[in-house]
C-alpha positions as CSV (number, residue, x, y, z in Angstrom):
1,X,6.3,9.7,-5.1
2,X,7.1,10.5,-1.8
3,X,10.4,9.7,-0.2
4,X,10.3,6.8,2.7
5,X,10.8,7.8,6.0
6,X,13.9,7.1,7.9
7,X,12.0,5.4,10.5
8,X,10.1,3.2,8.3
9,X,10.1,-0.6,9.1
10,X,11.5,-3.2,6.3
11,X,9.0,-4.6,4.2
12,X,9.9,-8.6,5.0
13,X,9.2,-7.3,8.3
14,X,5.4,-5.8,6.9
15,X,5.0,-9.0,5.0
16,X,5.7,-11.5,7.7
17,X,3.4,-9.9,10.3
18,X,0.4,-10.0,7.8
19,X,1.1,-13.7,7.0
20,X,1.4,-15.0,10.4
21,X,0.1,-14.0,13.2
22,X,-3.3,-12.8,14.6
23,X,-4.1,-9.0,13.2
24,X,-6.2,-6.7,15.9
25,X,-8.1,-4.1,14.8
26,X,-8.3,-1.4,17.8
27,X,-11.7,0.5,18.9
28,X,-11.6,4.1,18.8
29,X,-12.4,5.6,21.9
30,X,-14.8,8.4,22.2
31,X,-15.1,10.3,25.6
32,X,-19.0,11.0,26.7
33,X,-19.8,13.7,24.7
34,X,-18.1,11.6,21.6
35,X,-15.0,13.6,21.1
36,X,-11.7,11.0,20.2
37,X,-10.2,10.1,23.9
38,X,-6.3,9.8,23.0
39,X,-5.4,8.7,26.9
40,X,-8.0,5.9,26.8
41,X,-6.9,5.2,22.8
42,X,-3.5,5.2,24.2
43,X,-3.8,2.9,26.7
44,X,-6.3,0.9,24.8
45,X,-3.2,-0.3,22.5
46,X,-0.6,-0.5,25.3
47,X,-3.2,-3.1,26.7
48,X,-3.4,-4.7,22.8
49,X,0.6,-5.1,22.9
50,X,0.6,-6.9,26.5
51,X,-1.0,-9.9,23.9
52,X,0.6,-11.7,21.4
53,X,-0.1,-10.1,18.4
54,X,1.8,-9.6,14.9
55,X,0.6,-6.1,13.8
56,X,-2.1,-3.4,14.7
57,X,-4.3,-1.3,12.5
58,X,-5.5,1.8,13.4
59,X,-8.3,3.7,12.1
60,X,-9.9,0.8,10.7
61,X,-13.8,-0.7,10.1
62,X,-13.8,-1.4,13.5
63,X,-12.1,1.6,15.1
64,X,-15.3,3.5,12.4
65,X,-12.7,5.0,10.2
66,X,-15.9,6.8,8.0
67,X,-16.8,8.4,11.1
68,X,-13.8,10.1,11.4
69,X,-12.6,13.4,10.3
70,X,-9.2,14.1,9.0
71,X,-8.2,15.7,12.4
72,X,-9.0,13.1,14.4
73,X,-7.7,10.4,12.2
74,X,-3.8,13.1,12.1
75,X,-4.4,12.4,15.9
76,X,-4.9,8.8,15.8
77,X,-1.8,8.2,13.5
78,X,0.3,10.2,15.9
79,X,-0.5,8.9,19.0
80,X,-0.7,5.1,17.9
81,X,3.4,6.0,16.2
82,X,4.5,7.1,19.4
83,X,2.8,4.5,21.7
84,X,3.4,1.8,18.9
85,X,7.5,2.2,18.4
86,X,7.6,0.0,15.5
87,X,7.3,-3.0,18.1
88,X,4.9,-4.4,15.6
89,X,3.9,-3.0,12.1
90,X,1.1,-0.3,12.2
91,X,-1.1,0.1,9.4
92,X,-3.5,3.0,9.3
93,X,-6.7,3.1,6.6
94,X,-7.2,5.6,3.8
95,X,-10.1,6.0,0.9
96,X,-13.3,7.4,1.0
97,X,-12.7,9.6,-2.4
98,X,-9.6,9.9,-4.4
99,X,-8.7,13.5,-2.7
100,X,-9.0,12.3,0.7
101,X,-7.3,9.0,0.2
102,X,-4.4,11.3,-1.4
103,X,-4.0,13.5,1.5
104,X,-4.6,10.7,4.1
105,X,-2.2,8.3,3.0
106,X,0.6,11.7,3.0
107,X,-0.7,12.2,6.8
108,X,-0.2,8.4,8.0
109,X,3.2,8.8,5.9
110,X,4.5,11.8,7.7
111,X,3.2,9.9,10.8
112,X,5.5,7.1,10.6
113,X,2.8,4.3,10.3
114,X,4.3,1.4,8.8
115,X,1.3,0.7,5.8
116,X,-1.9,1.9,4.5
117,X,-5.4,-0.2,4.4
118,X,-7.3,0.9,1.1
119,X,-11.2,1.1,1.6
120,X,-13.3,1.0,-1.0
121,X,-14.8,4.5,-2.2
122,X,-18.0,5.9,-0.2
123,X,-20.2,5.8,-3.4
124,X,-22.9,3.5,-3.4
125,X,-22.3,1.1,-6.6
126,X,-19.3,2.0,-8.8
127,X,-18.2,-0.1,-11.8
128,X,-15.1,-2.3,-11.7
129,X,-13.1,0.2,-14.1
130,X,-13.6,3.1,-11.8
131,X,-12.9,1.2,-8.9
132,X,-9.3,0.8,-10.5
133,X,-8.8,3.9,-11.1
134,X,-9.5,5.1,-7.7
135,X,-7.5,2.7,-6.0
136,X,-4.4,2.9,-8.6
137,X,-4.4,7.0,-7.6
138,X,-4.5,6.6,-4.2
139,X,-1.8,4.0,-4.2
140,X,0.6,5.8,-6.7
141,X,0.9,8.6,-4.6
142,X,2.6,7.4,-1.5
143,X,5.5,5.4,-0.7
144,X,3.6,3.6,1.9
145,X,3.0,-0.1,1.3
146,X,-0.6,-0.7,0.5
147,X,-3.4,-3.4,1.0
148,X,-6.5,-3.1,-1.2
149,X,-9.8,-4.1,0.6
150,X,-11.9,-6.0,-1.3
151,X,-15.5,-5.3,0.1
152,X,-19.0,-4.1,-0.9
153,X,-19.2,-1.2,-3.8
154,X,-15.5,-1.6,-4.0
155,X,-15.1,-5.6,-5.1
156,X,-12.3,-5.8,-7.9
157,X,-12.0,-9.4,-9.1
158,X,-9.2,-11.4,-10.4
159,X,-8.0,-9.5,-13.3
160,X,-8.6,-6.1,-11.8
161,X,-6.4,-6.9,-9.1
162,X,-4.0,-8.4,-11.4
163,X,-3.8,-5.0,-12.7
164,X,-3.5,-3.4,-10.0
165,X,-1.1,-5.4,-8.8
166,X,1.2,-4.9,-12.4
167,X,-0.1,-1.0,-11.9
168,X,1.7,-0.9,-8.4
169,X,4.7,-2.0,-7.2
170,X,3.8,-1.0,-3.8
171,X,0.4,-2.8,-3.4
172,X,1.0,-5.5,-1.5
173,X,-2.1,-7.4,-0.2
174,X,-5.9,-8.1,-0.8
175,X,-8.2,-7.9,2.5
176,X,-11.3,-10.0,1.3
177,X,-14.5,-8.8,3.1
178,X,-16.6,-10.0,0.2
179,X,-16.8,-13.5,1.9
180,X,-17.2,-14.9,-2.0
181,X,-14.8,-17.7,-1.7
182,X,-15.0,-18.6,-5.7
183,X,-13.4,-15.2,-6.4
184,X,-11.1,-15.2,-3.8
185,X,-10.2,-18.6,-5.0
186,X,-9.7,-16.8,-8.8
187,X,-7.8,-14.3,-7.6
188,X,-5.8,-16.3,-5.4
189,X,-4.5,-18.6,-8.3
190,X,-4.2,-16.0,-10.9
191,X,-2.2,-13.0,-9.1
192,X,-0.4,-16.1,-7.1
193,X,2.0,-14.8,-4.1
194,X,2.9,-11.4,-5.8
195,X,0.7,-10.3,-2.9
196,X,-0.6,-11.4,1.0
197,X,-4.2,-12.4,1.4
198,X,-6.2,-11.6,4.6
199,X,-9.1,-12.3,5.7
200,X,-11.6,-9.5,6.3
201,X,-15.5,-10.5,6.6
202,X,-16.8,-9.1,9.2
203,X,-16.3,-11.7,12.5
204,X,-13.5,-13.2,10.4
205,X,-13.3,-16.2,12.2
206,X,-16.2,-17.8,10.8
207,X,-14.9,-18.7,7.5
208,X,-11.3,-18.7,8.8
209,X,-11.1,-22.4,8.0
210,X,-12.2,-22.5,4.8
211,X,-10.2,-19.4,3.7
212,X,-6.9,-21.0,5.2
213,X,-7.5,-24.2,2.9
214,X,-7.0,-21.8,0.0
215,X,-4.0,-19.7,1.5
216,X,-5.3,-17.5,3.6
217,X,-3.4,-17.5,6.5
218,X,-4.2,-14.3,8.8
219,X,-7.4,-12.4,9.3
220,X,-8.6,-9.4,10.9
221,X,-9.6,-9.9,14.2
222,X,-12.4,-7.7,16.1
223,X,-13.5,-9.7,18.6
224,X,-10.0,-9.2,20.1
225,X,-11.1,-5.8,21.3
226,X,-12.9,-7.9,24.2
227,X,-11.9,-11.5,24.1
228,X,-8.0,-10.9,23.6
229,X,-6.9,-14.5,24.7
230,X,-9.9,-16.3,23.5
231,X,-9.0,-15.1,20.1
232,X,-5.3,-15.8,20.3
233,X,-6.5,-19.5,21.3
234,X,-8.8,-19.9,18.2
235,X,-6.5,-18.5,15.8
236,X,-3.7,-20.8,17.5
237,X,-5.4,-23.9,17.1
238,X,-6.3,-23.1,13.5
239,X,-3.1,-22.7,12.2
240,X,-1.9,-25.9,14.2
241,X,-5.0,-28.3,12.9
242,X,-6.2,-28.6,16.4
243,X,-9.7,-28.8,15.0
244,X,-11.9,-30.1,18.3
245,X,-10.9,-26.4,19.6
246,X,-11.7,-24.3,16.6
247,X,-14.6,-26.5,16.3
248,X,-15.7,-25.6,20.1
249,X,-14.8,-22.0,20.3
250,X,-17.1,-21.6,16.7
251,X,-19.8,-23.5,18.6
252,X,-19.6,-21.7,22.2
253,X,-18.9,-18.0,21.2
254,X,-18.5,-16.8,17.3
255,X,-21.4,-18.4,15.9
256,X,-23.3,-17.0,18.6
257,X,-21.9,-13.6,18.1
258,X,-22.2,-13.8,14.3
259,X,-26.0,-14.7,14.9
260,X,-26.3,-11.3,17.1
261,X,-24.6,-9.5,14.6
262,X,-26.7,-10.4,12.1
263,X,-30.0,-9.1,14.0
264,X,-28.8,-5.5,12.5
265,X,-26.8,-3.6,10.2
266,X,-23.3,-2.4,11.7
267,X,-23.9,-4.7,14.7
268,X,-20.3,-5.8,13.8
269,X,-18.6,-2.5,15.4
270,X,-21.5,-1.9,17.6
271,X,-21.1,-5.4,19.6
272,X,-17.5,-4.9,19.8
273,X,-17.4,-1.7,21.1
274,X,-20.3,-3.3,23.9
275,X,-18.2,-6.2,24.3
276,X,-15.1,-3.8,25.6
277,X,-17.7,-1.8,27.4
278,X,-18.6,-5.2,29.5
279,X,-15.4,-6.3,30.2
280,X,-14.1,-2.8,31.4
281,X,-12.5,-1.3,29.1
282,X,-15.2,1.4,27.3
283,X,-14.2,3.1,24.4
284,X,-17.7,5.2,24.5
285,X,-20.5,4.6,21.6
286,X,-20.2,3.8,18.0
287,X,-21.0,7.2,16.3
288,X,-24.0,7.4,13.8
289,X,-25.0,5.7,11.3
290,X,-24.0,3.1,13.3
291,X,-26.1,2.8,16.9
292,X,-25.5,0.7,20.1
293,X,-27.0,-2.5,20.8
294,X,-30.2,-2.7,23.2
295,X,-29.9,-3.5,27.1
296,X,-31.1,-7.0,26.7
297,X,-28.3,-7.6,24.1
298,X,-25.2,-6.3,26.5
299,X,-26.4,-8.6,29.1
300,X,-26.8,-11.6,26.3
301,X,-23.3,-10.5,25.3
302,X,-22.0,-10.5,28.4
303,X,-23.3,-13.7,29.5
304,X,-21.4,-14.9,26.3
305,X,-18.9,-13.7,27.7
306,X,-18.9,-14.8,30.9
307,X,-19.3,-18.6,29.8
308,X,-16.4,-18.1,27.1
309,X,-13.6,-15.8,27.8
310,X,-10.2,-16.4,30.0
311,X,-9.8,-13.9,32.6
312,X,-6.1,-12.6,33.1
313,X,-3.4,-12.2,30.6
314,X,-1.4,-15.2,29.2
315,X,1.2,-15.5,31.1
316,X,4.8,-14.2,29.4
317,X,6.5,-17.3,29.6
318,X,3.4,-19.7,27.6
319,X,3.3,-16.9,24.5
320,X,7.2,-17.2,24.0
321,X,6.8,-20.6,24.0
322,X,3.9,-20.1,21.6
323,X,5.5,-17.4,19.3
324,X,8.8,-19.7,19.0
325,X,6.7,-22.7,18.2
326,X,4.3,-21.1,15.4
327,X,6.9,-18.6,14.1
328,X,10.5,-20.4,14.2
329,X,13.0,-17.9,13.4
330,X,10.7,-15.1,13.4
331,X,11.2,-12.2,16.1
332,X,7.6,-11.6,17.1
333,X,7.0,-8.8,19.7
334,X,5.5,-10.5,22.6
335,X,5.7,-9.6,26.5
């Protein structure tokens, strides 16, 4: 085990971020010739911080963390540590295979990010047994806190995480990107609150309602990358019951989006990073496998867009009113 940093945040601080609050899940930029662009990645999460959010996770799904190489992501802990400050809790990912999860975890340790995001392994179908084994070593050998995530070849179910959970003293969340509620709901009710559950399907926000029904309060948010306050609106009239505007923002703009994601494979990352692209603030092209969507669908996005998002930062005053009302006695960073 490896000794906690001294500038490592309290845990009730981790924990409380990831069950309130809305979780972004920055872009990575990539300069024209697809090298990582630290000043644009830089200011990229300055801009995130100007919103009211209650963490940020680096290197994640959406910032193409399998695209990455171990260099790059060293440089993407580093830079998001020093531009972060422990305002809010950072979380970088790790996985891909036992090794690499090992040594990336110990790189976002020595960092100073706050917690680690577990993929599942890059295999394409592993059995449940495996899967627990993999996880277990990479978990057991940092002092991090860890969330599993619960997706594709990597799916654990009730029990398994139960173990897991019993295994590791330091896991401390389940990110579902399965989108199988009955599961969820299993594991929800068997491993009870001995960890945080957070939503992860891809454009999270279309099941938000459901999943907060069975205690799922947070959820990873990409469309933040483009629609900051449009998000922060949904996510705020969710957890207040204001259903006419969740039911109006699913009707005008995500179920839209989620119908052009679903025209093709990785569309989730790839409209995301054409979304910041539209509104100003590129972070370059998704790398392969993943590829950039056609012309036609950047201006269909960007008339989406157009006819959806708020224009101009919320104002200072409005989010501290905000944060105080949805997170009494909680010190959220918000500017």
């Amino acid at each position: 085990m490896h000794t906690h940093n001294c500038f490592n945040m309290e845990l009730s601080k981790i924990k409380a971020s990831l069950q309130n609050g809305l979780l972004s899940f920055p872009i990575t930029d990539f300069d024209a010739s697809g090298k990582l662009n630290e000043t644009s990645y830089k200011a990229r999460l300055e801009w995130f911080m100007e919103h009211d959010i209650s963490s940020i996770f680096v290197a994640g799904g959406t910032g193409e963390f399998f695209s990455l190489d171990n260099k790059e992501y060293e440089r993407i802990v580093n830079v998001s540590v020093a531009t972060v400050k422990d305002r809010v809790p950072l979380i970088s990912s790790t996985g891909k295979s036992i090794a690499e999860g090992i040594e990336l975890a110990a790189i976002a340790e020595k960092a100073g990010v706050n917690a680690l995001l577990l993929f599942p392994p890059y295999l394409t179908e592993c059995p449940q047994d495996g899967v627990f084994e993999y996880a277990r070593a990479i978990i057991n050998s940092t002092s991090l806190p860890v969330i599993y995530y619960n997706r594709a070849n990597g799916t654990l179910n009730a029990s398994f995480i139960e173990k897991l959970a019993h295994a590791c003293p330091n896991l401390i969340g389940l990110k579902d990107g399965t989108g199988n509620i009955q599961e969820l709901n299993d594991t929800i009710k068997t491993v009870g609150n001995r960890l945080i559950y957070i939503g992860g399907v891809p454009t999270a926000e279309i099941v938000a309602e459901a999943y907060l029904s069975i205690g799922v309060n947070t959820y990873s948010s990409a469309a933040f990358n483009f629609v900051p306050e449009l998000a922060n609106r949904y996510y705020k009239a969710l957890r207040s019951g204001d259903k006419n505007t969740v039911e109006q923002i699913l009707k005008n703009f995500f179920i839209p989006l989620v119908r052009m994601r679903n025209r093709k494979n990785g569309y989730a990352v790839s409209l995301i990073k054409a979304g910041a692209e539209i509104i100003g603030r590129s972070a370059g092209n998704v790398r392969p496998p993943l590829s950039m969507p056609t012309e036609s669908e950047y201006e269909e996005l960007k008339n989406l867009i157009d006819a959806n998002a708020v224009h101009g930062s919320d104002a200072p005053e409005t989010a501290a009113v905000e944060v105080a009302f949805f997170f009494p006695g909680m010190n959220v960073y918000s500017r």
